[in-house]
C-alpha positions, 0 to 999 in steps of 0.5 A: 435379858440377862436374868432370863436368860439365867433363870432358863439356865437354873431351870433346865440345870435343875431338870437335868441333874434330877435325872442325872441323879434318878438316872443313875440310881435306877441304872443300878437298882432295876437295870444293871443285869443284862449277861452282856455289859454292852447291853448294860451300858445301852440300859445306864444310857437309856436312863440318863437320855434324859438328863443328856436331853436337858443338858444338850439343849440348853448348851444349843439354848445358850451358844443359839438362842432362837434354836434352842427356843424352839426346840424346848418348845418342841420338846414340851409339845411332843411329851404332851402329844404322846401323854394323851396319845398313851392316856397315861394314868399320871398326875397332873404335877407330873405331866406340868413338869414334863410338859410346861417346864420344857415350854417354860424354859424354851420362852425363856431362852427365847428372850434372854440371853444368859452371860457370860456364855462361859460360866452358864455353859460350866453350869448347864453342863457342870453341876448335872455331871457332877450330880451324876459321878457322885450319885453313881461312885457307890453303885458302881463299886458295888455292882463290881464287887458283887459275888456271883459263883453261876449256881442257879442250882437248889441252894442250902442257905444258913444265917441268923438262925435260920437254915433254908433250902431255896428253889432251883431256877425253873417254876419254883423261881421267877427269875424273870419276875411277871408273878404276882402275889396269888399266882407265887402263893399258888405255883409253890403248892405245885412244886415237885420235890426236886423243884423243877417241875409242876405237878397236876395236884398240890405236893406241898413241899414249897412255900412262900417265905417270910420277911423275917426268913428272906432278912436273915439269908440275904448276903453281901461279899458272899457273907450273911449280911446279918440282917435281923426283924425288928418286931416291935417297929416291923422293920429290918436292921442289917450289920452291912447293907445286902447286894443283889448277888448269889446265891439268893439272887441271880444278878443277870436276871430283871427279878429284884423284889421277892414276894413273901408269905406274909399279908398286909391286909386284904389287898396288899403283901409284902416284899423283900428287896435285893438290898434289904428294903421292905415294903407293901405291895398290890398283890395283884402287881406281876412287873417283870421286877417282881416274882418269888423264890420257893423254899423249904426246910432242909429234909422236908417231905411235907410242908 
């Protein structure tokens, strides 16, 4: 009874420091831009629930048993309820481990009986906290320190050998993304001058940047990152790692992908994220993360 018992321990310690660690980076990556940091606080919380889920009941697992049981077997059933409530479009790997695994650890705790209760409270508890305050030392500095001087104005950014004007907030700036890649490409030929409105015909002053061009202009500390575009292995390098900060990003704002002018092929292009990744997405993908900034050349009439 012994080893069962500790093998429900390990199991559930196991679940929960994945999404103390999941958690914790998603908080900062997609979450942390609420303008009121008790909202912010709300969404970090939302996204450790589960870890927090976990840890809970396996400490009512171990200090009673049969109530822990039961209620990891609810858990199980009621994640399975809702899958099929929702038709969720997942895999079947990911539905056995938000399914099976709460049932599996439920029998578990149901016949075994984890001593001593000292040491598997430390680790049910322990390890997913500690998971959690490592993972999360580094966004947390980071999201403290970043800069952020409030213009959501047209902005002149200068770096790496590339001069651009970027959109003001307004049509030309998805700030709170829901764009996909036909409707950005579009809505830039629209753009007036002053990239406050749209007009009825193409004006053609805005488009869509570059990967290269989004690289060269990300920041960090209100500095250029020095990013620059690897040709031969289509890959960016920067001198430090970008931020999601002004004046490229406004950090109060859901938008963390920008769309490029640049297709990967027929179905897909690709995006810039606020941290300097680079990846390949459906054009057709519009979540609330993703939309686009317009820019153009300094003193440009016509693209």
């Amino acid at each position: 009874m012994n080893l069962i018992g500790w093998i429900g321990v390990l199991l559930v310690t196991l679940a929960a420091s994945f999404w103390s660690f999941w958690g914790t980076i998603e908080a900062f990556h997609e979450g942390w831009w609420q303008p009121q940091l008790g909202m912010r606080l709300l969404q970090t919380a939302a996204y450790l629930s589960p870890a927090v889920v976990f840890s809970g009941l396996a400490v009512l697992g171990i200090r009673w048993p049969r109530v822990g049981a039961v209620l990891f077997l609810l858990l199980g059933a009621v994640i399975a309820t809702l899958i099929i409530i929702d038709r969720s479009s997942i895999s079947i790997q990911i539905i056995l481990c938000l399914t099976a695994l709460p049932m599996i650890v439920g029998l578990l705790f149901l016949f075994g009986r984890p001593q001593p209760k000292a040491a598997a409270y430390a680790v049910a508890m322990g390890i997913p906290l500690l998971i959690l305050l490592g993972s999360g030392a580094e966004p947390v500095y980071r999201v403290c320190t970043r800069f952020d001087d409030g213009d959501r104005g047209e902005r002149l950014v200068e770096g790496q050998g590339v001069t651009l004007v970027w959109a003001p907030a307004g049509p030309g700036w998805s700030r709170d993304g829901g764009v996909d890649w036909h409707e950005a490409r579009e809505r830039v030929r629209y753009l007036t001058e002053d990239g406050l409105s749209l007009a009825n015909e193409p004006q053609d002053f805005w488009r869509l940047p570059t990967r290269e061009e989004v690289v060269c202009s990300l920041t960090r500390g209100n500095r250029n990152a020095g990013g620059t575009w690897d040709p031969v292995r289509k890959q960016p390098d920067y001198e430090r790692k970008p931020d999601k900060e002004a004046p490229l990003w406004d950090p109060y704002s859901p938008l963390i992908y920008l769309w490029t002018s640049d297709e990967a092929d027929e179905r897909r292009a690709w995006i810039v994220v606020y941290h300097g990744g680079i990846y390949a997405k459906r054009k057709k993908l519009a979540s609330p993360s993703i939309g686009f900034r317009a820019v153009c050349k300094p003193g440009a009439t016509k693209l």
